[in-house]
C-alpha positions in Angstrom: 101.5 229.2 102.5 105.0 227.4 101.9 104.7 223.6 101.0 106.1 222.7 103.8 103.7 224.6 106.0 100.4 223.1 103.7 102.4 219.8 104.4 103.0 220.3 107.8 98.9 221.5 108.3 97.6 218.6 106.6 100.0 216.1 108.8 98.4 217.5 111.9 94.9 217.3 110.9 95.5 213.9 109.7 96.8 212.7 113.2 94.3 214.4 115.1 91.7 211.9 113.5 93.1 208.9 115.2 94.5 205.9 114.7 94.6 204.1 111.3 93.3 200.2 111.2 95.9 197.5 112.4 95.8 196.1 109.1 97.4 199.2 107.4 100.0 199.7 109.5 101.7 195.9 109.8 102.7 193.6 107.7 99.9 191.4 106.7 102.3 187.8 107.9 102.4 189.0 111.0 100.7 186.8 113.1 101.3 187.7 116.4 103.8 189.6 118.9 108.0 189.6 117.4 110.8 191.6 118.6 111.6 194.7 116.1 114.6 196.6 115.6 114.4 200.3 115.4 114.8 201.7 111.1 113.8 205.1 109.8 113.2 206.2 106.5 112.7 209.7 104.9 110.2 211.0 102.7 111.7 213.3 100.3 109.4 215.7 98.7 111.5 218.5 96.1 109.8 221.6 96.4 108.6 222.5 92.8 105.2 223.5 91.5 104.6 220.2 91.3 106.1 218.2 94.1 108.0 215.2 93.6 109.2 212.6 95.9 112.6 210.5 95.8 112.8 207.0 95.8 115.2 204.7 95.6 116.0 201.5 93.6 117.9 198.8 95.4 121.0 197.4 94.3 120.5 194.0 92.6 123.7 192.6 94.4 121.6 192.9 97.5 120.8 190.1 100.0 117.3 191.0 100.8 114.8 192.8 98.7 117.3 193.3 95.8 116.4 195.7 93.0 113.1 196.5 95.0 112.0 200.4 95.3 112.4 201.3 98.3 112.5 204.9 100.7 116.3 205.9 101.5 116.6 204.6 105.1 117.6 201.7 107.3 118.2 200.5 110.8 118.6 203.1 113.6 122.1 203.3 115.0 122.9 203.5 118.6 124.4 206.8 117.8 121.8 208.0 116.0 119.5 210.2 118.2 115.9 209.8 117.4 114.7 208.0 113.7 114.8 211.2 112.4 118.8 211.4 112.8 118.7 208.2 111.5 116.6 208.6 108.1 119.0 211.6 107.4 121.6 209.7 107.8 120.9 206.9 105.7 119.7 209.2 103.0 123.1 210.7 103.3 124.6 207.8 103.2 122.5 206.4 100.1 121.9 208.8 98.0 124.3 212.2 99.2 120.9 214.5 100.7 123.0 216.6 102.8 121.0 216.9 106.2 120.6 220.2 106.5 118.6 220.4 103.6 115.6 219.0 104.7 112.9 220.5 106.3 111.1 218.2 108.3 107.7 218.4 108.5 107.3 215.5 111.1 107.1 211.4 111.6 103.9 209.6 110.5 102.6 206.2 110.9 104.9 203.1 111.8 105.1 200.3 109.6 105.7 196.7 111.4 107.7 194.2 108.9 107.7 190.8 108.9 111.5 190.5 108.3 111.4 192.4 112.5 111.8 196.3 111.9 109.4 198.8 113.1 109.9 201.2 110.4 109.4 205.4 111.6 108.5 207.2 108.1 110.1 211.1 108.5 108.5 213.3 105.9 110.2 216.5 104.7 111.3 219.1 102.0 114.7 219.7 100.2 115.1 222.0 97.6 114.8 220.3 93.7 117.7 219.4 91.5 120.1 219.0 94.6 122.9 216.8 93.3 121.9 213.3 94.8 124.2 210.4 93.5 123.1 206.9 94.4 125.7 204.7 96.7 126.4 201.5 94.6 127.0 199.0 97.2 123.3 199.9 98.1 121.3 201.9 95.2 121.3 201.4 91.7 119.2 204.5 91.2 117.2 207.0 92.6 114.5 208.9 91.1 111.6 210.9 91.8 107.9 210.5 91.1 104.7 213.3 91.2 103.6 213.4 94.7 100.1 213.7 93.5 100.1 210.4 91.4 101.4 208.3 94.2 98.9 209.9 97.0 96.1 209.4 94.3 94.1 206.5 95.7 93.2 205.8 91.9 96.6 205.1 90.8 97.3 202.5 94.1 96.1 199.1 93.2 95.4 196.8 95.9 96.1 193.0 95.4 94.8 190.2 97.8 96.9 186.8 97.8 96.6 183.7 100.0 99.4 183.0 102.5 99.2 180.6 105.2 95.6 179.8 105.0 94.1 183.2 104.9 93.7 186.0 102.2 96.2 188.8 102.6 96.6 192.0 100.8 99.3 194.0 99.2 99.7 197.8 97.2 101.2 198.3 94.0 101.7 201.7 92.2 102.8 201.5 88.6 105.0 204.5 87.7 105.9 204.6 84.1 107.4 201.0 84.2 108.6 200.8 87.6 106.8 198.6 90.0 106.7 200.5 93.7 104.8 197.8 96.0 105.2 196.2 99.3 106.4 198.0 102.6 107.1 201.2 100.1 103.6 201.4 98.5 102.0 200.6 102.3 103.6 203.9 103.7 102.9 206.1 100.8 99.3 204.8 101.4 99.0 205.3 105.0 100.4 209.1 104.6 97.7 209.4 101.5 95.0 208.5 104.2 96.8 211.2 106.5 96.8 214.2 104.5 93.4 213.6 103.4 93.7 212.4 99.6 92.0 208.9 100.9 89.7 208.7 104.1 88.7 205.6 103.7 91.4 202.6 103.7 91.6 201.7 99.6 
């Protein structure tokens, strides 16, 4: 079996169990109903004998969430034709991942933001060593980290703040001195709990 077909099997099953807790899948200063603007981003996962997945590492010139890790992806354009167009766009676009090399394997759990996106997370598989160069305006660098590090619930630390009067919580994954948290580290948890690594929300 093919990575993308153990991928694509473990996706499925993961679904078929039902919906994950509100919590996980919104941002925690949420507080009630907002209008959100359609984004996408893409999942990247190189396959090698030990799967890797890209990230990205905003640009520090940046308005919002400047040198942040981040998933290549962005808003949805009008002319896009579903989220999945428009994660492979933006990864185009940020980092040069031609299109037609990634397989997708499917969508997976939203992710509701505070700054007003509702965020469509498109998994899939390109090839490794493809010749990705990061888009300055937008990415300082891109990079890519074990798969099985960042699904590992042990490796995900989960951090509980105070913000407007009630305790909230947070992810972090440390990756060999890079700090991958927030909206990022939320995703790559909620596709953990889908294919299976973590049952149980961390």
């Amino acid at each position: 079996m093919t990575l993308a077909q153990r991928l694509r099997a473990a996706l499925d099953e993961g679904h078929r169990r039902g919906a994950l807790e509100l919590a996980e899948t919104r941002d925690p200063r949420i507080a009630g109903p907002m209008t959100l603007a359609p984004a996408a981003v893409l999942m990247a996962v190189t396959e090698r004998p030990e799967p890797g997945l890209i990230l990205t590492q905003r640009s520090s010139r940046l308005r919002k969430h400047a040198g942040q890790i981040a998933f290549p992806g962005g808003r949805v354009d009008p002319t896009d034709v579903d989220e999945i167009a428009g994660a492979l766009r933006e990864a185009q676009e940020e980092i040069a991942l031609p299109p037609d090399r990634a397989d997708i394997i499917g969508v997976t759990d939203r992710y509701h933001t505070f700054t007003g996106f509702d965020i469509v997370p498109v998994l899939a598989v390109i090839p490794p060593d493809l010749p990705l160069m990061a888009q300055e305006s937008e990415v300082a660098d891109w990079f890519e980290v074990p798969l099985d590090f960042v699904l590992d619930p042990a490796n995900r630390i989960r951090h509980d703040v105070e913000y407007d009067g009630a305790i909230r919580h947070y992810y972090e994954i440390p990756w060999e001195g890079r700090r991958i948290w927030g909206i990022t580290a939320a995703i790559i948890a909620n596709l953990s709990r889908r294919l299976g690594h973590d049952r149980q929300p961390a």
